[in-house]
py3Dmol code that shows the C-alpha trace and the ligand (Angstrom):
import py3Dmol

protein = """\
ATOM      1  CA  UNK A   1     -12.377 -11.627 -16.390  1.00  0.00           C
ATOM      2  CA  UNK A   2      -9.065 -10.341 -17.642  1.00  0.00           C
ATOM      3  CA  UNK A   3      -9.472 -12.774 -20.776  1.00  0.00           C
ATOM      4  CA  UNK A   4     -13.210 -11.475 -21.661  1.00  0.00           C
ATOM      5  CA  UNK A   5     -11.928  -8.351 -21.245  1.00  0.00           C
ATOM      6  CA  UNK A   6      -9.480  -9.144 -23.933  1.00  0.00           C
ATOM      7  CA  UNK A   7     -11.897 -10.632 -26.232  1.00  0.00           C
ATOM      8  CA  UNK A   8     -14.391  -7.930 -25.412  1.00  0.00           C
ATOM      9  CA  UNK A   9     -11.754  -5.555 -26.482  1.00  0.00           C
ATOM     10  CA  UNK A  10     -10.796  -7.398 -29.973  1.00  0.00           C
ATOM     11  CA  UNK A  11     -13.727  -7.930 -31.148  1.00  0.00           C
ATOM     12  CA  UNK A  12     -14.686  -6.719 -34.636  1.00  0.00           C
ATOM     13  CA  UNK A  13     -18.058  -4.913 -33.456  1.00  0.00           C
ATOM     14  CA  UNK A  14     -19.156  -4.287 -37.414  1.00  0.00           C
ATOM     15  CA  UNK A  15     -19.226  -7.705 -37.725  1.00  0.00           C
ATOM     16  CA  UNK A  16     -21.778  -8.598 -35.073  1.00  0.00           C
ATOM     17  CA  UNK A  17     -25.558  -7.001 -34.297  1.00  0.00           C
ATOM     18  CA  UNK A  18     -25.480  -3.592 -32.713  1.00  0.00           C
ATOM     19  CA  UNK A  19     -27.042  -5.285 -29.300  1.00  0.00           C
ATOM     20  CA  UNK A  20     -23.918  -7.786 -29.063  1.00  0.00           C
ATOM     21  CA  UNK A  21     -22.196  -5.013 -29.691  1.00  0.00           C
ATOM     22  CA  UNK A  22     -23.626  -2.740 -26.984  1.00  0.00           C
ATOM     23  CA  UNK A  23     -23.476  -5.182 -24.712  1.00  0.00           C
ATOM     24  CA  UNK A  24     -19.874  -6.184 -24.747  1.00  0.00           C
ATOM     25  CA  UNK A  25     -19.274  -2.800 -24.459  1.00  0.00           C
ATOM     26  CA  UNK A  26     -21.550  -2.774 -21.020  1.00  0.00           C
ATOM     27  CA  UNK A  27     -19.830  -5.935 -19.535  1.00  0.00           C
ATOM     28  CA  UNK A  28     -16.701  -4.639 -20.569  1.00  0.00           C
ATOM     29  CA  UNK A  29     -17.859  -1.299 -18.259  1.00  0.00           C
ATOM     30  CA  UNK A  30     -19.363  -3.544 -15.555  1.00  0.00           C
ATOM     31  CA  UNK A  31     -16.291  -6.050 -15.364  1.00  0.00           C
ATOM     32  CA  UNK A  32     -13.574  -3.049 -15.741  1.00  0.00           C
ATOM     33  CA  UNK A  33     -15.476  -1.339 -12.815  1.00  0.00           C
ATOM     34  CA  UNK A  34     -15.725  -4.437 -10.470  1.00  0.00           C
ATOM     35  CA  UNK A  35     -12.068  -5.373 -11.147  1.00  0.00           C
ATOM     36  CA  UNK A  36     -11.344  -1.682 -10.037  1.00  0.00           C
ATOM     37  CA  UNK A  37     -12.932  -2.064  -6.925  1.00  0.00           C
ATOM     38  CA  UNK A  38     -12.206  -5.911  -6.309  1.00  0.00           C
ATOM     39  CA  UNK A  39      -8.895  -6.463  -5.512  1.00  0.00           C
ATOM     40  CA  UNK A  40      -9.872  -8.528  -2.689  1.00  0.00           C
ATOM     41  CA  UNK A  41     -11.095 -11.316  -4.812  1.00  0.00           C
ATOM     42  CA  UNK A  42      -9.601 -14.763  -5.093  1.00  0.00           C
ATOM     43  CA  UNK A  43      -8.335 -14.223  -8.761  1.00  0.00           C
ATOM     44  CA  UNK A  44      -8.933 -10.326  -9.090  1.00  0.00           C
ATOM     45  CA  UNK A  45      -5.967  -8.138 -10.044  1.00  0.00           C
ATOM     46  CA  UNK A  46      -3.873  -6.625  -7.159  1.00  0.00           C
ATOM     47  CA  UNK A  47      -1.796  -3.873  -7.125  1.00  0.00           C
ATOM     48  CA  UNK A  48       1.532  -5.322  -5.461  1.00  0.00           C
ATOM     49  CA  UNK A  49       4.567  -3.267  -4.050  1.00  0.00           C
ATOM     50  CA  UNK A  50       7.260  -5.294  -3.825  1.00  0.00           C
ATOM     51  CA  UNK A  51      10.184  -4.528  -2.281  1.00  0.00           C
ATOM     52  CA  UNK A  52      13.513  -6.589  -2.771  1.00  0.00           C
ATOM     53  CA  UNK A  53      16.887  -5.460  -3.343  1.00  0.00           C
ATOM     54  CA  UNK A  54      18.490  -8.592  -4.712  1.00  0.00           C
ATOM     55  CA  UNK A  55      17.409  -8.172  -8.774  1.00  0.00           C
ATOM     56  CA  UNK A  56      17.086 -11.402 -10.327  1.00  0.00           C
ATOM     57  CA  UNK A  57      15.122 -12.644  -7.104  1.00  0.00           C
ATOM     58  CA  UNK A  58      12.823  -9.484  -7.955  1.00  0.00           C
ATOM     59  CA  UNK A  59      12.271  -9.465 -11.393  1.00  0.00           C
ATOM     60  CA  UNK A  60      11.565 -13.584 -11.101  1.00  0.00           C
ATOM     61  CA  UNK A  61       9.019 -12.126  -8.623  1.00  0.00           C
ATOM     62  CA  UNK A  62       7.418  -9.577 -10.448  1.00  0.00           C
ATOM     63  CA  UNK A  63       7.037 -11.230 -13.840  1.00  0.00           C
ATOM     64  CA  UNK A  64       5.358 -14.326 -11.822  1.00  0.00           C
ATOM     65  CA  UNK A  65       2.681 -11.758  -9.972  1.00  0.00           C
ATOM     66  CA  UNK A  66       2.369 -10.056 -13.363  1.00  0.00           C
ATOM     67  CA  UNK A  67       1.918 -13.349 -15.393  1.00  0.00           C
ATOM     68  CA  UNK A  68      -1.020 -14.237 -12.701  1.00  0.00           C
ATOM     69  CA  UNK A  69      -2.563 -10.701 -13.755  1.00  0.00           C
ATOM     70  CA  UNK A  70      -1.099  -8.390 -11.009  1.00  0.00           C
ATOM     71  CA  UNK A  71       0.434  -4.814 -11.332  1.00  0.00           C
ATOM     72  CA  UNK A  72       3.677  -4.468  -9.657  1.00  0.00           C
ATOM     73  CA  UNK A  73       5.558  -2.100  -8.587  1.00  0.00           C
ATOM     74  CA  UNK A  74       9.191  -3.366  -7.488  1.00  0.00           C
ATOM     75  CA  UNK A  75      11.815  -0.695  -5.705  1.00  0.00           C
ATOM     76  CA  UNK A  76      15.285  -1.988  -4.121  1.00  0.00           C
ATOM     77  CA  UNK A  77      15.458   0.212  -0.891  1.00  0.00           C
ATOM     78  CA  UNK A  78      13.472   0.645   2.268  1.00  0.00           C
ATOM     79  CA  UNK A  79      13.728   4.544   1.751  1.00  0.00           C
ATOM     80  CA  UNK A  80      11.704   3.892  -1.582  1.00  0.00           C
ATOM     81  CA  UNK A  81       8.999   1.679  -0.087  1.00  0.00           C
ATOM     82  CA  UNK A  82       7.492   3.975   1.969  1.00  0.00           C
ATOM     83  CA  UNK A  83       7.665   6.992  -0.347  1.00  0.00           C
ATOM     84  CA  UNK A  84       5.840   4.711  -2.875  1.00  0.00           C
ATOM     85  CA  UNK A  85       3.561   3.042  -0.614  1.00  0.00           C
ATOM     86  CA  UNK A  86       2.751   6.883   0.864  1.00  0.00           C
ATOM     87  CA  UNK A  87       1.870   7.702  -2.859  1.00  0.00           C
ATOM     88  CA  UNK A  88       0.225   5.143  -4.390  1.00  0.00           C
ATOM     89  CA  UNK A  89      -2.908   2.514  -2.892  1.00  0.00           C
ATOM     90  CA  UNK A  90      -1.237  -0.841  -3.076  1.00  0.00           C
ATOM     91  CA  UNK A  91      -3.596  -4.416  -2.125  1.00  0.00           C
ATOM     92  CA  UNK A  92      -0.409  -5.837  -0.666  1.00  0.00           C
ATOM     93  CA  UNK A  93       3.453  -5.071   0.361  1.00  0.00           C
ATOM     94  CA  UNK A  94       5.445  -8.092  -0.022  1.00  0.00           C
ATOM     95  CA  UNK A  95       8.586  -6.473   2.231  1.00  0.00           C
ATOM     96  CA  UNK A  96      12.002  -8.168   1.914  1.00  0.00           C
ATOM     97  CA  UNK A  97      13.473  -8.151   5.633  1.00  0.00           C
ATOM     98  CA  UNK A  98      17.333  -7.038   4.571  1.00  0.00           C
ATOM     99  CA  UNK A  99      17.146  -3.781   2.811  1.00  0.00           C
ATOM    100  CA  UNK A 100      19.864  -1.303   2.164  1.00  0.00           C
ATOM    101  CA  UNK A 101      18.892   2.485   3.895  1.00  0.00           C
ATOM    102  CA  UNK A 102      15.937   1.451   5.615  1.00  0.00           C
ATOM    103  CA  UNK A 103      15.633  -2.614   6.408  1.00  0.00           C
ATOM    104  CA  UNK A 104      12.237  -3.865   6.400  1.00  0.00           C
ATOM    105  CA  UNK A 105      11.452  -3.554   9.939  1.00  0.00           C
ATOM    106  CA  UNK A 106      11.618   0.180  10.197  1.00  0.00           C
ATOM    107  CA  UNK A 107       9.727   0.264   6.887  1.00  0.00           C
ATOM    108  CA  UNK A 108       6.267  -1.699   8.371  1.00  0.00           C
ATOM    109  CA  UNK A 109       6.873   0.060  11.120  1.00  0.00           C
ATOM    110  CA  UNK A 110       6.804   3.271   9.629  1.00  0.00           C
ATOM    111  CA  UNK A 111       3.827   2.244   7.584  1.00  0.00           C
ATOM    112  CA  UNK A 112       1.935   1.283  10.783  1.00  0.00           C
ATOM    113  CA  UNK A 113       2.948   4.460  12.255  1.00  0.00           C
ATOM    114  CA  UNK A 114       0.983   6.910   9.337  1.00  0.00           C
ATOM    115  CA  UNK A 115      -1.996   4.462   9.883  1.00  0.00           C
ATOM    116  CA  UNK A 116      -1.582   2.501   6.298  1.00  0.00           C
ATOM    117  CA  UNK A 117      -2.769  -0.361   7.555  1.00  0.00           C
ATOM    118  CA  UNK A 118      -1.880  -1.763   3.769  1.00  0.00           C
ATOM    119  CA  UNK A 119      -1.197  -5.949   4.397  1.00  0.00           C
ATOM    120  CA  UNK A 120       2.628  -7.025   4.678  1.00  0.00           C
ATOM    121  CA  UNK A 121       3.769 -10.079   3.970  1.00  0.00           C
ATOM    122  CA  UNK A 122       7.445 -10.296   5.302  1.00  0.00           C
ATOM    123  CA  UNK A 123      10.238 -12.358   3.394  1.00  0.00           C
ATOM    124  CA  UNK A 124      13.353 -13.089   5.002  1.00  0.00           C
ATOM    125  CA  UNK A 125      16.111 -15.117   4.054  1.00  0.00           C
ATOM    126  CA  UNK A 126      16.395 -16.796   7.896  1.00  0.00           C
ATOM    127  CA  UNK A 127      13.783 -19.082   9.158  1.00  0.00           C
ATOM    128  CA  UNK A 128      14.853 -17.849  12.385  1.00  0.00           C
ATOM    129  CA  UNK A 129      11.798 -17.385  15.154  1.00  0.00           C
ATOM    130  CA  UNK A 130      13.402 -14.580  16.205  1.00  0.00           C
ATOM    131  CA  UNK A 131      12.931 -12.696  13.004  1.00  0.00           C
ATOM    132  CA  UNK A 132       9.120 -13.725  12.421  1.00  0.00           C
ATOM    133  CA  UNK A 133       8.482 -12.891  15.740  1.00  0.00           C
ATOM    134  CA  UNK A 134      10.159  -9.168  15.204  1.00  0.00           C
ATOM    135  CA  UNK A 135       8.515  -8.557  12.034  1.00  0.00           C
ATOM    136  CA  UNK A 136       5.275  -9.592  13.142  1.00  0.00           C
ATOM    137  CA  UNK A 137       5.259  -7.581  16.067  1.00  0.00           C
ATOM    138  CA  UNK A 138       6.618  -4.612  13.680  1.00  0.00           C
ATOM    139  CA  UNK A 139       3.337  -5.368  11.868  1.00  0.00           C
ATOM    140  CA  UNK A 140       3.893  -7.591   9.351  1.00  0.00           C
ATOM    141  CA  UNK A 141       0.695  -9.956   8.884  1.00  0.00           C
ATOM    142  CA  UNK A 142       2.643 -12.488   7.561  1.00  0.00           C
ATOM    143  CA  UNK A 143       5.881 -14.314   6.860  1.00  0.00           C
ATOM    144  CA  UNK A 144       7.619 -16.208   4.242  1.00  0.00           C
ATOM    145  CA  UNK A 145      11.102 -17.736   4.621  1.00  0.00           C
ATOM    146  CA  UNK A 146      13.109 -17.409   0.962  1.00  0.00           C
ATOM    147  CA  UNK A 147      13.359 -19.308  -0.956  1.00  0.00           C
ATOM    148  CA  UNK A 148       9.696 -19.816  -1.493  1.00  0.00           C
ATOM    149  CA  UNK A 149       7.722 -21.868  -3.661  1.00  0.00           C
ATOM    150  CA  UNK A 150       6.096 -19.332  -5.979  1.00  0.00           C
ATOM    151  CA  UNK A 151       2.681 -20.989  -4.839  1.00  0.00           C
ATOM    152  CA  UNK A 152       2.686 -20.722  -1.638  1.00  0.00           C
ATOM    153  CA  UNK A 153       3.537 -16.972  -2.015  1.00  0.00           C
ATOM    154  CA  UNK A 154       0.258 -16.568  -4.258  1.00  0.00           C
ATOM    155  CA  UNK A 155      -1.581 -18.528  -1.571  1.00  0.00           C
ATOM    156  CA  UNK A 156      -0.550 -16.220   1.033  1.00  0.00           C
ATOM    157  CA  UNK A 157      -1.238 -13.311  -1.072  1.00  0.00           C
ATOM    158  CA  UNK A 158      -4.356 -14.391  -1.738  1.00  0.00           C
ATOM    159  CA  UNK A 159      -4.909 -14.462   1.960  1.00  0.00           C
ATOM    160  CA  UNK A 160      -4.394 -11.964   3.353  1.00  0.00           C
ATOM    161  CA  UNK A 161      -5.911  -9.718   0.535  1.00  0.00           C
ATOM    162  CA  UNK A 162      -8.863 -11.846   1.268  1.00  0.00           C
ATOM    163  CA  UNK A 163      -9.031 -11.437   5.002  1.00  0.00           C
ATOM    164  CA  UNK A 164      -9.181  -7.658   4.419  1.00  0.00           C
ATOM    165  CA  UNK A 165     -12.901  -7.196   2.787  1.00  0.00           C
ATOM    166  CA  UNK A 166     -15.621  -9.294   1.690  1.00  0.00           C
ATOM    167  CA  UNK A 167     -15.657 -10.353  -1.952  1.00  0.00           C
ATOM    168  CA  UNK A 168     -17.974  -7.673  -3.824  1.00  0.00           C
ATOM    169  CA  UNK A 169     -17.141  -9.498  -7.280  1.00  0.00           C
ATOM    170  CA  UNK A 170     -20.187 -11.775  -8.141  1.00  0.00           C
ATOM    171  CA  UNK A 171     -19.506 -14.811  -9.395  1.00  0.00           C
ATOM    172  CA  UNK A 172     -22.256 -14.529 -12.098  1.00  0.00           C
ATOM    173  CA  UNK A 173     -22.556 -11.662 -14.373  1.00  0.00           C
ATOM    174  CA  UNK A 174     -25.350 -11.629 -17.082  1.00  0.00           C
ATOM    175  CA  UNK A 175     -25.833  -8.310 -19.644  1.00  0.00           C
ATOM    176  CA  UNK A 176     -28.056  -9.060 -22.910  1.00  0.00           C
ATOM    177  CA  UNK A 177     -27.123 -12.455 -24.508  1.00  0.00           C
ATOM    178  CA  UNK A 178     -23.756 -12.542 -22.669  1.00  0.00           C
ATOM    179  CA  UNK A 179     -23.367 -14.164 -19.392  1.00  0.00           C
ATOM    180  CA  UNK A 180     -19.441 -14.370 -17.426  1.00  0.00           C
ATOM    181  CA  UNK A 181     -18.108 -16.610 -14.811  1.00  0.00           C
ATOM    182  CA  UNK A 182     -16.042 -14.653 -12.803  1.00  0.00           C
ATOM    183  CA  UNK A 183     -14.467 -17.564 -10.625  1.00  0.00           C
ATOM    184  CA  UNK A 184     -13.952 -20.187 -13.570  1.00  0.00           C
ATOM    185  CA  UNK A 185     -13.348 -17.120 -16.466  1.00  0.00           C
ATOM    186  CA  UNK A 186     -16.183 -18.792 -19.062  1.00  0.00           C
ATOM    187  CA  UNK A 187     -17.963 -16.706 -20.976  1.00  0.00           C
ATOM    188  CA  UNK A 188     -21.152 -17.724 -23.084  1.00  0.00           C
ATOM    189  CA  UNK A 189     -23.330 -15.693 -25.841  1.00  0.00           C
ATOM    190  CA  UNK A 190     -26.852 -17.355 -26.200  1.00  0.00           C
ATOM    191  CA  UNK A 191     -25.884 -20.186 -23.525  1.00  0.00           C
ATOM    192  CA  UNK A 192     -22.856 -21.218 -25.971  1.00  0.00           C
ATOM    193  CA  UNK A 193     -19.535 -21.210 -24.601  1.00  0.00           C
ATOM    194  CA  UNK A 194     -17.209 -18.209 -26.248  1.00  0.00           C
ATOM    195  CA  UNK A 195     -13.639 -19.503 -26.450  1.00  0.00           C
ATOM    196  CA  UNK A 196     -11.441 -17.119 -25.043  1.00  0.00           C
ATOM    197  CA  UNK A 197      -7.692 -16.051 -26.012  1.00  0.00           C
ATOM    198  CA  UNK A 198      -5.468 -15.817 -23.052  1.00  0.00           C
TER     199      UNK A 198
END
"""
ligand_1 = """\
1
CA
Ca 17.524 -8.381 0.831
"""
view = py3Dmol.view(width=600, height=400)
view.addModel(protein, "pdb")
view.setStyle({"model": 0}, {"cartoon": {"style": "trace"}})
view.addModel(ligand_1, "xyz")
view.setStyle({"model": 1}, {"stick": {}})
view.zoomTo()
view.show()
């Protein structure tokens, strides 16, 4: 979606008929209005809050989520996390256990205690059952022992921004000549495929 929106946005409207025209502009509407509301779909945009203290761990992090389409938001501190997560609607916390002020503990707990109910996945750098089984019952949803493949973090994203709300994304969207897949990001004008820019 994030591609035809790209397209949709550089493309030279003089030089095509005023209904292509119009109707880009729709599907650019319709898509910019389901992605809004979507962040629960497989490959929809999120808005992530992570929180991690050690830098170059965060900003590998961060550009990965951002380079998959995400927005993210990354502060160092527990202190930060919740004032940021009181402030702004995130899809997903991804909550570093060891944090300087405020460790990640008293942060999902303090989250949980205001009623955000926001989903946390937990990393820590101990595989220790101990600490899953803390953070967990702190209210953490999930848990991911560092290092991580970046993968399986995106898989476990995915999930558990999934297992909040049914998918209200279609797969199919059709306006005038153009038609979208959402799920494989094809595009087609009169049934021919459009080639997209990344
Ligand atoms: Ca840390």
């Amino acid at each position: 979606v994030e591609r035809v929106l790209a397209v949709g946005r550089q493309l030279p409207f003089g030089m095509i008929s005023p209904d292509e025209s119009s109707s880009w502009i729709h599907l650019r509407r319709c898509t910019s209005f389901w992605l809004a509301r979507s962040a629960c779909y497989r490959d929809a945009a999120m808005r992530i809050l992570l929180v991690e203290d050690e830098r170059s761990a965060a900003r590998m992090t961060a550009k990965g989520l951002r380079e998959h389409g995400h927005a993210v938001d990354v502060v160092g501190d527990g202190v930060s996390a919740v004032r940021h997560a009181a402030t702004v609607t995130y899809d997903i916390v991804i909550l570093d256990l060891l944090l300087p002020m405020k460790d990640g503990l008293e942060v999902c707990r303090e989250l949980r205690s205001t009623g955000d109910a926001v989903p946390v996945l937990m990393l820590t750098a101990r595989d220790a059952v101990e600490d899953r089984i803390v953070g967990l019952d702190a209210g953490a949803d999930d848990y991911l022992t560092k290092p991580f493949h970046f993968g399986e973090l995106l898989a476990r994203v995915r999930a558990l921004t999934r297992r909040r709300a049914l998918p209200i994304l279609p797969e199919h969207l059709t306006c005038g000549r153009l038609a979208l897949n959402t799920r494989t990001q094809e595009a087609w004008s009169d049934g021919q495929p459009i080639e997209l820019t990344a």
